[in-house]
PDB file of N, H, CA, C and O in Angstrom:
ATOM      1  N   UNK A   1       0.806  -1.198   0.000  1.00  0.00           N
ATOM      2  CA  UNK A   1       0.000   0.000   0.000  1.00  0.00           C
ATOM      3  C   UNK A   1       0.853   1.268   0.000  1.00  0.00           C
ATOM      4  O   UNK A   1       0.412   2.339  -0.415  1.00  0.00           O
ATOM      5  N   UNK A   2       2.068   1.113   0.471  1.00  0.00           N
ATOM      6  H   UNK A   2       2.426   0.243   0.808  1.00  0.00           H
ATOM      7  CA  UNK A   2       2.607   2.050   0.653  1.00  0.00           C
ATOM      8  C   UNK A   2       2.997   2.839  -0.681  1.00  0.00           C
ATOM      9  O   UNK A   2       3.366   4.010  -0.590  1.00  0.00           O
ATOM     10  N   UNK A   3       2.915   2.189  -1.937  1.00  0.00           N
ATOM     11  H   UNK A   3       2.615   1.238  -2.010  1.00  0.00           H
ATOM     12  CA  UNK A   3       3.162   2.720  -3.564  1.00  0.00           C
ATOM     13  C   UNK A   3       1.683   3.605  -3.881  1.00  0.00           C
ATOM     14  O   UNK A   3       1.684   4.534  -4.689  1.00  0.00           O
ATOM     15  N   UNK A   4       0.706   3.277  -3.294  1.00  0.00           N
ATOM     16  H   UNK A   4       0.706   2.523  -2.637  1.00  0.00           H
ATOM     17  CA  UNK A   4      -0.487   4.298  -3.288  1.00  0.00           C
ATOM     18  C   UNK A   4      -0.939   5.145  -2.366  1.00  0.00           C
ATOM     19  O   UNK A   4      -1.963   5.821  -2.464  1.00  0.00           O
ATOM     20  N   UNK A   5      -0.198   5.121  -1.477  1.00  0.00           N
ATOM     21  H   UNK A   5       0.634   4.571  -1.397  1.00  0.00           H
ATOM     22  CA  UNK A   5       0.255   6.169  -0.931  1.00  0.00           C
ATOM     23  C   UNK A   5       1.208   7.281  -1.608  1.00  0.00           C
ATOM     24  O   UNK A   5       1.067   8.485  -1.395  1.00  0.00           O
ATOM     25  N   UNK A   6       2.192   6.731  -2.447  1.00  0.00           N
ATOM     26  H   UNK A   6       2.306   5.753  -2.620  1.00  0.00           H
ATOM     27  CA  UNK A   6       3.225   7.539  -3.159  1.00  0.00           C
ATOM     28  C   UNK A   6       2.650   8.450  -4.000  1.00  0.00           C
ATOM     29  O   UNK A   6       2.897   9.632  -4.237  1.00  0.00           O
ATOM     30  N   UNK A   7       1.628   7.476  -4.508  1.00  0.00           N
ATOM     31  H   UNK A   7       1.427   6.516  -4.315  1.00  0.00           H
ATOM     32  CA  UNK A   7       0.814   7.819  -5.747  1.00  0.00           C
ATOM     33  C   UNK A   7      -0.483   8.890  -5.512  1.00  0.00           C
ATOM     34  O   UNK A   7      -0.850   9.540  -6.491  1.00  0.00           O
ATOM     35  N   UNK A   8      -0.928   9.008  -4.678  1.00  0.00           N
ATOM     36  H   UNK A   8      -0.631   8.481  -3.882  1.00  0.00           H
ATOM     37  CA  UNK A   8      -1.914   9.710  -4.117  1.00  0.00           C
ATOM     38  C   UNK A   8      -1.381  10.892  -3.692  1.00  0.00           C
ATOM     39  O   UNK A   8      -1.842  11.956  -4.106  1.00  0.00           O
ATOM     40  N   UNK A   9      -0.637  10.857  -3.061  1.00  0.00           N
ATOM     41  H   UNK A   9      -0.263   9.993  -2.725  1.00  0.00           H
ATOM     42  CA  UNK A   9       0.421  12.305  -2.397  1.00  0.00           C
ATOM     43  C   UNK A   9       1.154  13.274  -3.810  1.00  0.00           C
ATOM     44  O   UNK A   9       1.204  14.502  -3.877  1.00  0.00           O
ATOM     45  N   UNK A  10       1.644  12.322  -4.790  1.00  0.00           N
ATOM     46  H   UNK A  10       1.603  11.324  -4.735  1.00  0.00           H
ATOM     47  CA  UNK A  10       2.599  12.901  -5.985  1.00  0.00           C
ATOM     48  C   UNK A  10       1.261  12.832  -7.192  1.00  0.00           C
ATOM     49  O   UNK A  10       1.568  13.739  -7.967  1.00  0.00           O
ATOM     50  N   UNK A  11       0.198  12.321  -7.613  1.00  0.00           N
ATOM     51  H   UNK A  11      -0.051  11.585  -6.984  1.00  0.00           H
ATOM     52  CA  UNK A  11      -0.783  12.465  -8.679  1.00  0.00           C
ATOM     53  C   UNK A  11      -2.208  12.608  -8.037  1.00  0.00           C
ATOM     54  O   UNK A  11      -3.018  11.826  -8.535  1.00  0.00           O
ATOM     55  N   UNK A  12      -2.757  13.503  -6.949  1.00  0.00           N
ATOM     56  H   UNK A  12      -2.099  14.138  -6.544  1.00  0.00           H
ATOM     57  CA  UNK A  12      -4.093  13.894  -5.915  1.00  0.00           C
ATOM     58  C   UNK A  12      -4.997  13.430  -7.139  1.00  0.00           C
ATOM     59  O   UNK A  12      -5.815  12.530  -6.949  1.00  0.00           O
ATOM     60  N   UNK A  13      -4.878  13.990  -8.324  1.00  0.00           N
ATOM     61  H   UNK A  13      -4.213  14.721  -8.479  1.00  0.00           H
ATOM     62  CA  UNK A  13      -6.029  14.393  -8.756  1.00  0.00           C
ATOM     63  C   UNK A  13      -6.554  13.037 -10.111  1.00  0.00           C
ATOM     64  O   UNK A  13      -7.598  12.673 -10.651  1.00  0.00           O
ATOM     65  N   UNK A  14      -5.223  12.712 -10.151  1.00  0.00           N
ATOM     66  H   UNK A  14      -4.375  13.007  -9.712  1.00  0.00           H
ATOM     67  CA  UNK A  14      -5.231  11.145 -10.910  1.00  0.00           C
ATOM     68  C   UNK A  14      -6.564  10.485 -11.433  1.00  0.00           C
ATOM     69  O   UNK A  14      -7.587  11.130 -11.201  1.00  0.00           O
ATOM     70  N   UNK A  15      -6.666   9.554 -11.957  1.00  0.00           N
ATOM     71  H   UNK A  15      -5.835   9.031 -12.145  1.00  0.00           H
ATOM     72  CA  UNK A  15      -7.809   8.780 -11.662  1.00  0.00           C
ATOM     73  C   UNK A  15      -7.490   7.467 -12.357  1.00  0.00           C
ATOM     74  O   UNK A  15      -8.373   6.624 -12.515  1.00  0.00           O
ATOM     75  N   UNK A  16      -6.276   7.283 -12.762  1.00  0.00           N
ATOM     76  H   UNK A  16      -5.558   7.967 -12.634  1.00  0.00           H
ATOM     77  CA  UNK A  16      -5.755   6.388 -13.298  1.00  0.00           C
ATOM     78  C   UNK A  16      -4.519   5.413 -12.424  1.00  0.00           C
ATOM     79  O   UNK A  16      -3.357   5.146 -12.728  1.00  0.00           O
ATOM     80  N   UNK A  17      -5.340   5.051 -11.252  1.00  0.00           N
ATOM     81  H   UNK A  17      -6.285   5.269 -11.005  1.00  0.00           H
ATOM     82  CA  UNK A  17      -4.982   4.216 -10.471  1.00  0.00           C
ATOM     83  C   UNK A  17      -4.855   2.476 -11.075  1.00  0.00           C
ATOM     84  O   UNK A  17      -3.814   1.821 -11.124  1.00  0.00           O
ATOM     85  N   UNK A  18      -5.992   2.098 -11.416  1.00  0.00           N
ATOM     86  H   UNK A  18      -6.838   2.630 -11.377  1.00  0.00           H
ATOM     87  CA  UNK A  18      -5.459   0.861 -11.532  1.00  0.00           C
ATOM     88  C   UNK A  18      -4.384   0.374 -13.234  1.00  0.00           C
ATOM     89  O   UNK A  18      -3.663  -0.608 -13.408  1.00  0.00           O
ATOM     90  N   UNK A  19      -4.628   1.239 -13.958  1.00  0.00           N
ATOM     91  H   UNK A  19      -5.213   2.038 -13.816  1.00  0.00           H
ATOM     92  CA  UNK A  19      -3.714   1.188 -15.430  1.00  0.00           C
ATOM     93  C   UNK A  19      -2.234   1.096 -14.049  1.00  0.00           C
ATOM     94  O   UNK A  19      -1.670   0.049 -14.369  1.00  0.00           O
ATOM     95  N   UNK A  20      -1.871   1.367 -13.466  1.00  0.00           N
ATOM     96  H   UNK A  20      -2.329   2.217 -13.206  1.00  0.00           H
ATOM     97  CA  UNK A  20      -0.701   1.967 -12.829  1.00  0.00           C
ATOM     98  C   UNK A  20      -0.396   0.721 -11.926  1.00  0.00           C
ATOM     99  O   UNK A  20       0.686   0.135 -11.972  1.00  0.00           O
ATOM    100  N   UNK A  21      -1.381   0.378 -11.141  1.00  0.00           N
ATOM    101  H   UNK A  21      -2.260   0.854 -11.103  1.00  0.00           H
ATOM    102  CA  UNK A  21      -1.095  -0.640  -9.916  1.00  0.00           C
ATOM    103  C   UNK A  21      -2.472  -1.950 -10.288  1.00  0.00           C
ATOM    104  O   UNK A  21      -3.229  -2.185  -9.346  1.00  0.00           O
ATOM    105  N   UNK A  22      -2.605  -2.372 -11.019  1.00  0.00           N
ATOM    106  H   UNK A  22      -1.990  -2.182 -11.784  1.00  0.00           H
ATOM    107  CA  UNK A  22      -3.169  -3.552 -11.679  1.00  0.00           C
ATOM    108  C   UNK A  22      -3.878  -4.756 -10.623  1.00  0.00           C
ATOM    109  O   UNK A  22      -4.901  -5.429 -10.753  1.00  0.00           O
ATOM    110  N   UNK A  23      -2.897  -4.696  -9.586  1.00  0.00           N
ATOM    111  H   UNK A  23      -2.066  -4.149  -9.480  1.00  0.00           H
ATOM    112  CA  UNK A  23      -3.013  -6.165  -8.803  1.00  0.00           C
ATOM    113  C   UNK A  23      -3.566  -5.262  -7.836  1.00  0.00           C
ATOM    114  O   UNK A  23      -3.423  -5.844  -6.761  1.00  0.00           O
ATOM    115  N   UNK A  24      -4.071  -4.258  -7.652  1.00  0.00           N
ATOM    116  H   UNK A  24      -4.187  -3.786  -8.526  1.00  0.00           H
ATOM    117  CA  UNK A  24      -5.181  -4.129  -6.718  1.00  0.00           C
ATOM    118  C   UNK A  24      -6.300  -4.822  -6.417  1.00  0.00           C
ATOM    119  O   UNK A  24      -6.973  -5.347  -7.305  1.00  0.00           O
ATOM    120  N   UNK A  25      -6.614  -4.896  -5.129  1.00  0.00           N
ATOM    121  H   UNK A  25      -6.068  -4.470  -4.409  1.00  0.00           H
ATOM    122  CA  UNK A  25      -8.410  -5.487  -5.056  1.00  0.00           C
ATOM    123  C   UNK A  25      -9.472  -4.174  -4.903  1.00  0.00           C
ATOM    124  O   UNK A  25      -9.159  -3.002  -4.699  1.00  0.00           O
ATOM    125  N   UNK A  26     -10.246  -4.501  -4.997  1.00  0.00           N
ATOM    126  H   UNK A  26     -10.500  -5.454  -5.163  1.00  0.00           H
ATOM    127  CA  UNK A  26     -11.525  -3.543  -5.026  1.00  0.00           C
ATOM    128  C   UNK A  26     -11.441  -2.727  -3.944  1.00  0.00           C
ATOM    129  O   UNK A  26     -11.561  -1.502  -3.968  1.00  0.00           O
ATOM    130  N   UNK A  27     -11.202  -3.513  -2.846  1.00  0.00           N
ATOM    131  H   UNK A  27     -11.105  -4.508  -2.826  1.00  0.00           H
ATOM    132  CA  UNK A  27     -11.309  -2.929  -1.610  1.00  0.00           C
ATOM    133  C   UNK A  27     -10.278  -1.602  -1.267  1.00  0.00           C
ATOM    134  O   UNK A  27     -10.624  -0.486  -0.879  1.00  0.00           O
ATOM    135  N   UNK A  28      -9.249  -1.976  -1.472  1.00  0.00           N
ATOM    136  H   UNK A  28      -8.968  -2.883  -1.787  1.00  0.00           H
ATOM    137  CA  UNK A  28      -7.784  -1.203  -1.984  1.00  0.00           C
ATOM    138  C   UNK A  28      -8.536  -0.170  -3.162  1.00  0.00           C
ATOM    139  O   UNK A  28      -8.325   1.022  -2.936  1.00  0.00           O
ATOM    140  N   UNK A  29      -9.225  -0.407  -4.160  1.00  0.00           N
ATOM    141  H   UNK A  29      -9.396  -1.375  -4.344  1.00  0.00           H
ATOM    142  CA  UNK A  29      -9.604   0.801  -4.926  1.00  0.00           C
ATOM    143  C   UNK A  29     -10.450   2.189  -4.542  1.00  0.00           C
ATOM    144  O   UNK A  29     -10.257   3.376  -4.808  1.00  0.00           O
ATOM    145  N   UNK A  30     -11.674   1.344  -3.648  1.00  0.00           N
ATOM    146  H   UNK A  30     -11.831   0.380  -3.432  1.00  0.00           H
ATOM    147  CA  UNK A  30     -12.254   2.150  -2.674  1.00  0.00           C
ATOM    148  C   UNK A  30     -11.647   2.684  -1.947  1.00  0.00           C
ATOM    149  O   UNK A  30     -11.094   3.633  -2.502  1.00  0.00           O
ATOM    150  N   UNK A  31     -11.375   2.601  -0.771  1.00  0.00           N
ATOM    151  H   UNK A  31     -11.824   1.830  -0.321  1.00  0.00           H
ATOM    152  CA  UNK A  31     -10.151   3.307  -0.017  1.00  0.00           C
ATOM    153  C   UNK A  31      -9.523   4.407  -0.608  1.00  0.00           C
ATOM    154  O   UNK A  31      -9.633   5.531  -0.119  1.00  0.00           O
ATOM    155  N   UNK A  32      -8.706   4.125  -1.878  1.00  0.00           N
ATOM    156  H   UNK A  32      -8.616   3.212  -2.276  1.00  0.00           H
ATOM    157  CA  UNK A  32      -8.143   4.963  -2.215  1.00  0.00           C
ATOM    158  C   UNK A  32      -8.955   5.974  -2.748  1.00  0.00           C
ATOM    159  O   UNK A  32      -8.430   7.078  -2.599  1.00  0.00           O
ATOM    160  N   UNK A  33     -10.115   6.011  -3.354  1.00  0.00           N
ATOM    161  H   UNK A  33     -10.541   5.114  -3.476  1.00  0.00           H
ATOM    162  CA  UNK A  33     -11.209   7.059  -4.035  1.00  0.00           C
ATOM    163  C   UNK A  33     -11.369   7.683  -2.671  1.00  0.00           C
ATOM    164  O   UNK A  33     -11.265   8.892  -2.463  1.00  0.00           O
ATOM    165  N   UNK A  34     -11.651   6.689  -1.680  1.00  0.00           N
ATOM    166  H   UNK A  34     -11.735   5.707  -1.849  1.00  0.00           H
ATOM    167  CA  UNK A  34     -12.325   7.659  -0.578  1.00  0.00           C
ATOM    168  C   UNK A  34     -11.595   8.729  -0.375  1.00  0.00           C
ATOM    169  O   UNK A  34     -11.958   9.900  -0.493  1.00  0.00           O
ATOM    170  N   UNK A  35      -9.692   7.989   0.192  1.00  0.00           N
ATOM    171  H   UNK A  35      -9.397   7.039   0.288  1.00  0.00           H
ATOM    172  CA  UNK A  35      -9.003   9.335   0.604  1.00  0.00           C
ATOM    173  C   UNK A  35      -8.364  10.601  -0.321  1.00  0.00           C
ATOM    174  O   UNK A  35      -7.888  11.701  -0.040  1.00  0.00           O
ATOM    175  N   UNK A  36      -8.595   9.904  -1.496  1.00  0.00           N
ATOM    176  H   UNK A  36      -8.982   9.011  -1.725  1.00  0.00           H
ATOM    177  CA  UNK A  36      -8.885  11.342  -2.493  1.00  0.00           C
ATOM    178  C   UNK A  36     -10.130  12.122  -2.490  1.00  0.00           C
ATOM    179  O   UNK A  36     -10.120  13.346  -2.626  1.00  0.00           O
ATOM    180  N   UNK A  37     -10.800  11.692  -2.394  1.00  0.00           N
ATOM    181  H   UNK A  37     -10.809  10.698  -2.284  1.00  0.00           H
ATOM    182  CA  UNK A  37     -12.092  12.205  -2.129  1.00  0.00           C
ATOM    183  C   UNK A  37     -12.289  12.768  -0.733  1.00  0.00           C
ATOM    184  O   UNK A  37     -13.246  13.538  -0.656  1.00  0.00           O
ATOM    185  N   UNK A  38     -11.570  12.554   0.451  1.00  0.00           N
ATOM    186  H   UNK A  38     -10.792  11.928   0.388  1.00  0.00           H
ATOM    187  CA  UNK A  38     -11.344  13.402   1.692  1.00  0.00           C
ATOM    188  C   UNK A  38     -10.238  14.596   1.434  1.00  0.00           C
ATOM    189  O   UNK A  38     -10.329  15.773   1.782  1.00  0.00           O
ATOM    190  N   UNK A  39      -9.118  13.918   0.687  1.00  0.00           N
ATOM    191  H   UNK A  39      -9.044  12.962   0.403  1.00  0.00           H
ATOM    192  CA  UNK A  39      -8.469  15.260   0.431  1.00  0.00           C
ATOM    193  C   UNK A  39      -8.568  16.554  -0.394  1.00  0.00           C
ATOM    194  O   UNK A  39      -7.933  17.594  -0.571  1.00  0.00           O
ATOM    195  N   UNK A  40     -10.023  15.778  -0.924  1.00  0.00           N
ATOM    196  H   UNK A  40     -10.540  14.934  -0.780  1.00  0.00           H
ATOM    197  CA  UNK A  40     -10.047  17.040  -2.144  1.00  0.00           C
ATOM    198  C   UNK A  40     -11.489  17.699  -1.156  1.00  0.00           C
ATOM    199  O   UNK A  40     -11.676  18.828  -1.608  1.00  0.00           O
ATOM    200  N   UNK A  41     -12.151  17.523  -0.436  1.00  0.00           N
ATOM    201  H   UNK A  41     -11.999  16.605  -0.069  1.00  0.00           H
ATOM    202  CA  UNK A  41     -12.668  18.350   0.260  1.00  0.00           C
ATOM    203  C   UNK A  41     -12.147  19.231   1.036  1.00  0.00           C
ATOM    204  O   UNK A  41     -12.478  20.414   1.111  1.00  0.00           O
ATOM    205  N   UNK A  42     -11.025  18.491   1.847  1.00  0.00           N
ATOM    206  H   UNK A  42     -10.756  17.530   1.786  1.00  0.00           H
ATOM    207  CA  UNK A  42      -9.880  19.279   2.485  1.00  0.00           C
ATOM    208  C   UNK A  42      -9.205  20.355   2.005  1.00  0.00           C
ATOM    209  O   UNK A  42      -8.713  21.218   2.732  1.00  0.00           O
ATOM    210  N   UNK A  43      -9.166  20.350   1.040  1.00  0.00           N
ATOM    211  H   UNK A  43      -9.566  19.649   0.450  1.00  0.00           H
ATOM    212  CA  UNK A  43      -8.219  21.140   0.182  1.00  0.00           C
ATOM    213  C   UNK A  43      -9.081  22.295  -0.382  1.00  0.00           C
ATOM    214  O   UNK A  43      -8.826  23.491  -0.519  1.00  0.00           O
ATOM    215  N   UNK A  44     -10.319  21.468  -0.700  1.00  0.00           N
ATOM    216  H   UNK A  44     -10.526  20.496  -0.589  1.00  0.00           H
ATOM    217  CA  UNK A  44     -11.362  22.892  -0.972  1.00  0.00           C
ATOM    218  C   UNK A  44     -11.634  23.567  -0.429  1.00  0.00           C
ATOM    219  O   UNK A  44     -12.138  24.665  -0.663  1.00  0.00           O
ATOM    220  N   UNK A  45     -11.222  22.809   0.898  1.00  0.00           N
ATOM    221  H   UNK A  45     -10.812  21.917   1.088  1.00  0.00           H
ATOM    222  CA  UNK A  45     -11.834  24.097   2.338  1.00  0.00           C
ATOM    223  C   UNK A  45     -11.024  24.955   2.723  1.00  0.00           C
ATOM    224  O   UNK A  45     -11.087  26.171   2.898  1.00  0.00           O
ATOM    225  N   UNK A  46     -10.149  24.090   2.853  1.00  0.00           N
ATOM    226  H   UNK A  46     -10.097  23.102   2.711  1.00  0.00           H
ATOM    227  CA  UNK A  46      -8.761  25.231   2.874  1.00  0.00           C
ATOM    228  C   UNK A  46      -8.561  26.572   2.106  1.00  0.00           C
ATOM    229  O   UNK A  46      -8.592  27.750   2.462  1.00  0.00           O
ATOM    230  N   UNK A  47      -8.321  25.877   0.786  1.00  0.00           N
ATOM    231  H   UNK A  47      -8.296  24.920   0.497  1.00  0.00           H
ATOM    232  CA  UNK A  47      -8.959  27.025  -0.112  1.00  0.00           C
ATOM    233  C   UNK A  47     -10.161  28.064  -0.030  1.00  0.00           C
ATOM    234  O   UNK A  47      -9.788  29.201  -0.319  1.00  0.00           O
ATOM    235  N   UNK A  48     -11.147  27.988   0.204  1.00  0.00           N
ATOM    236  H   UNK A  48     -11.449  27.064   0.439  1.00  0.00           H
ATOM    237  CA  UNK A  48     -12.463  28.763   0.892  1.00  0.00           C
ATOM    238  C   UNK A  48     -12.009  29.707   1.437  1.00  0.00           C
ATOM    239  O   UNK A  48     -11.976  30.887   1.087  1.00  0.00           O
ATOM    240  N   UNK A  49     -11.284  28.718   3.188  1.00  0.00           N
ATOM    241  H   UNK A  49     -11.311  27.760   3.472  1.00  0.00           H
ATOM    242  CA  UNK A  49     -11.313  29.662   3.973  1.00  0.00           C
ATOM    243  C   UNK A  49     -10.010  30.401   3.716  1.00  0.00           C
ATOM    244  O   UNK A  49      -9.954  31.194   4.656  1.00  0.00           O
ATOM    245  N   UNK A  50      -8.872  30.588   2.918  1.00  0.00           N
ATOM    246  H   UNK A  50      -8.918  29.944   2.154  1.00  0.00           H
ATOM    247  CA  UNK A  50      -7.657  31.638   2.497  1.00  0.00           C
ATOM    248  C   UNK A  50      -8.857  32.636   1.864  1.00  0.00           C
ATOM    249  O   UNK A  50      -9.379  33.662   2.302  1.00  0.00           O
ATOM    250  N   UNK A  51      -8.980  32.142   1.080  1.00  0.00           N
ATOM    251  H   UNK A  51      -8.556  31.309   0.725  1.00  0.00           H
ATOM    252  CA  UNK A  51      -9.723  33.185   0.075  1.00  0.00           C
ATOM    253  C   UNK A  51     -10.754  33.966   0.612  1.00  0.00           C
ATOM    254  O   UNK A  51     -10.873  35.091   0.125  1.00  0.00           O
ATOM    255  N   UNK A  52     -11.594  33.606   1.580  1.00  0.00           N
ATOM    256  H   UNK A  52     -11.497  32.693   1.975  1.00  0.00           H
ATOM    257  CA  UNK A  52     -12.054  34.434   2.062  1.00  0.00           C
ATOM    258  C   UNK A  52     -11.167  35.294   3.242  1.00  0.00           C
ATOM    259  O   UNK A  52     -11.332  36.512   3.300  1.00  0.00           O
ATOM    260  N   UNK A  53     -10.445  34.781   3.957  1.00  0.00           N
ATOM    261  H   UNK A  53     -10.311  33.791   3.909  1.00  0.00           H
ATOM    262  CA  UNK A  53      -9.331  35.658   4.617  1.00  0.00           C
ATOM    263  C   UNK A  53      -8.979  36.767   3.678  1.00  0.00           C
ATOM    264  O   UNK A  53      -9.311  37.947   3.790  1.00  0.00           O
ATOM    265  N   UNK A  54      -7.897  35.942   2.264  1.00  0.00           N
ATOM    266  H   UNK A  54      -7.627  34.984   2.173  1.00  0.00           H
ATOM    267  CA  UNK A  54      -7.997  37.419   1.358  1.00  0.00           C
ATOM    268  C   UNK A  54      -8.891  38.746   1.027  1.00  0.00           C
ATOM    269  O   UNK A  54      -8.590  39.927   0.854  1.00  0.00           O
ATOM    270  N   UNK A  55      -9.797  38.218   1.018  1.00  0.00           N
ATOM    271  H   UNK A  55     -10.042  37.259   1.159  1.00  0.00           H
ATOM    272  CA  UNK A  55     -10.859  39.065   0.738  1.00  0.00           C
ATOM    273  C   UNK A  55     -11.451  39.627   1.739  1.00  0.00           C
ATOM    274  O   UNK A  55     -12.279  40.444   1.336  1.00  0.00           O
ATOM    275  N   UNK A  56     -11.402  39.562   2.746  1.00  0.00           N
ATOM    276  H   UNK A  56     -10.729  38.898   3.073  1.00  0.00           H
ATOM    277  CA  UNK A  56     -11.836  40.296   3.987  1.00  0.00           C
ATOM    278  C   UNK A  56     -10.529  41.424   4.112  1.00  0.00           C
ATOM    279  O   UNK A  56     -10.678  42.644   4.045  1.00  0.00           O
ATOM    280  N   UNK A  57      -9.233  40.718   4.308  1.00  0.00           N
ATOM    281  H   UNK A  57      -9.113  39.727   4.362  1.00  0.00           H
ATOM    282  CA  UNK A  57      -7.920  41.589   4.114  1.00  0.00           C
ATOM    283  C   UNK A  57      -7.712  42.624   3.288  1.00  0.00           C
ATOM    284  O   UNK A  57      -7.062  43.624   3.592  1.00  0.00           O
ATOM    285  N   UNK A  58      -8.300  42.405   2.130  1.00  0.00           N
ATOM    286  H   UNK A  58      -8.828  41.593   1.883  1.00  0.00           H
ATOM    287  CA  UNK A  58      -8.475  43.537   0.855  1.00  0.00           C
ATOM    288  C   UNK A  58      -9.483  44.303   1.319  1.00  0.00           C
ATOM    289  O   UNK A  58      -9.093  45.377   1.779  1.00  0.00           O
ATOM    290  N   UNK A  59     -10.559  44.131   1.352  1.00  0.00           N
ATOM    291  H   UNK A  59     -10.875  43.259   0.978  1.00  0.00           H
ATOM    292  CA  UNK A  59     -11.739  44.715   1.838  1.00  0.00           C
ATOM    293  C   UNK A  59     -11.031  46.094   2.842  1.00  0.00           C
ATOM    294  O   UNK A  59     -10.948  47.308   2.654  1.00  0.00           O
ATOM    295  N   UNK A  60     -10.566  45.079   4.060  1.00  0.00           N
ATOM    296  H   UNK A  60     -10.633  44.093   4.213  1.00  0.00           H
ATOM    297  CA  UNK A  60      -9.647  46.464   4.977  1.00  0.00           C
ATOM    298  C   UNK A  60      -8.751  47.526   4.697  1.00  0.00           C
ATOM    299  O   UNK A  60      -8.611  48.640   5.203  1.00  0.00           O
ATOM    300  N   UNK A  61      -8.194  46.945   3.802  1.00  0.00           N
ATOM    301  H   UNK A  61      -8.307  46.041   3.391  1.00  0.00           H
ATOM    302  CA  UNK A  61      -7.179  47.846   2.840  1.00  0.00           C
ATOM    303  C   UNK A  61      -7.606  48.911   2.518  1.00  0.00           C
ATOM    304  O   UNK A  61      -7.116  50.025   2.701  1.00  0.00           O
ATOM    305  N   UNK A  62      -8.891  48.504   1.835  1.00  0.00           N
ATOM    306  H   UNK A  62      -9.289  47.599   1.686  1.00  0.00           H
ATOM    307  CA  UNK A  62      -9.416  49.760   0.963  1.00  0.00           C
ATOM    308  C   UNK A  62     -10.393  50.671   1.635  1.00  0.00           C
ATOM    309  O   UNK A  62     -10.560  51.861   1.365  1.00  0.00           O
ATOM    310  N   UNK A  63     -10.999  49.989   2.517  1.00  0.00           N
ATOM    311  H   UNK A  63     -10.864  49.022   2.736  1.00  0.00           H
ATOM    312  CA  UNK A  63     -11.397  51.095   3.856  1.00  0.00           C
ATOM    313  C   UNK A  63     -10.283  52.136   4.309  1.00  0.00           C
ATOM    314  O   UNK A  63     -10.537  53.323   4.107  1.00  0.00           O
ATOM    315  N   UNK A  64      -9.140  51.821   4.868  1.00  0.00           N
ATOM    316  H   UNK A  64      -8.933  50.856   5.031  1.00  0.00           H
ATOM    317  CA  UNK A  64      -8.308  52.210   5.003  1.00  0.00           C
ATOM    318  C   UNK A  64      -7.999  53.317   3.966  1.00  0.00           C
ATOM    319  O   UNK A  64      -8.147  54.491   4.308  1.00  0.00           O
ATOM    320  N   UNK A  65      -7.629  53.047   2.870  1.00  0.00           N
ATOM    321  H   UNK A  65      -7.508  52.094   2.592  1.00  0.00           H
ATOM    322  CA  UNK A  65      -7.340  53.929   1.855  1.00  0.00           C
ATOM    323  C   UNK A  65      -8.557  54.970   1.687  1.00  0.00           C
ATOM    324  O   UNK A  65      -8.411  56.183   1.836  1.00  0.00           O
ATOM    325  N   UNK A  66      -9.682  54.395   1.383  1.00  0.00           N
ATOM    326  H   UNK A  66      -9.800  53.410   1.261  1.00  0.00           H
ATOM    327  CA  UNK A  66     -10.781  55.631   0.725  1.00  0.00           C
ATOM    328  C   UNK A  66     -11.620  56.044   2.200  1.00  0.00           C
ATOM    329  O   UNK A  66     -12.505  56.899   2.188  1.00  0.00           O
TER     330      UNK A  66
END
């Protein structure tokens, strides 16, 4: 497992898991959708909440200024 681990960390967004690692079982395929599928929520949120930080930060700026 530890090669889809490699693979998940270095290609997130992939979807071409088994062309790559063949002798997977199903179970092993799931799993892995899931924790792409946790990290890409993660990551969206993350994203969200910067971006709205940015934008609150700008917002102040320009109070400031005008």
């Amino acid at each position: 497992m530890s090669h889809v681990y490699w693979y998940i960390c270095t290609m997130k967004n992939e979807i071409t898991i088994p062309d790559h690692f063949p002798d997977l079982k199903e179970e092993g395929l799931r799993a892995v959708a899931k924790r792409r599928e946790n990290y890409a929520l993660a990551r969206d949120l993350l994203a969200k909440e910067n971006n709205e930080a940015i934008a609150h930060r700008l917002a102040k700026d320009r109070e400031k200024q005008g």
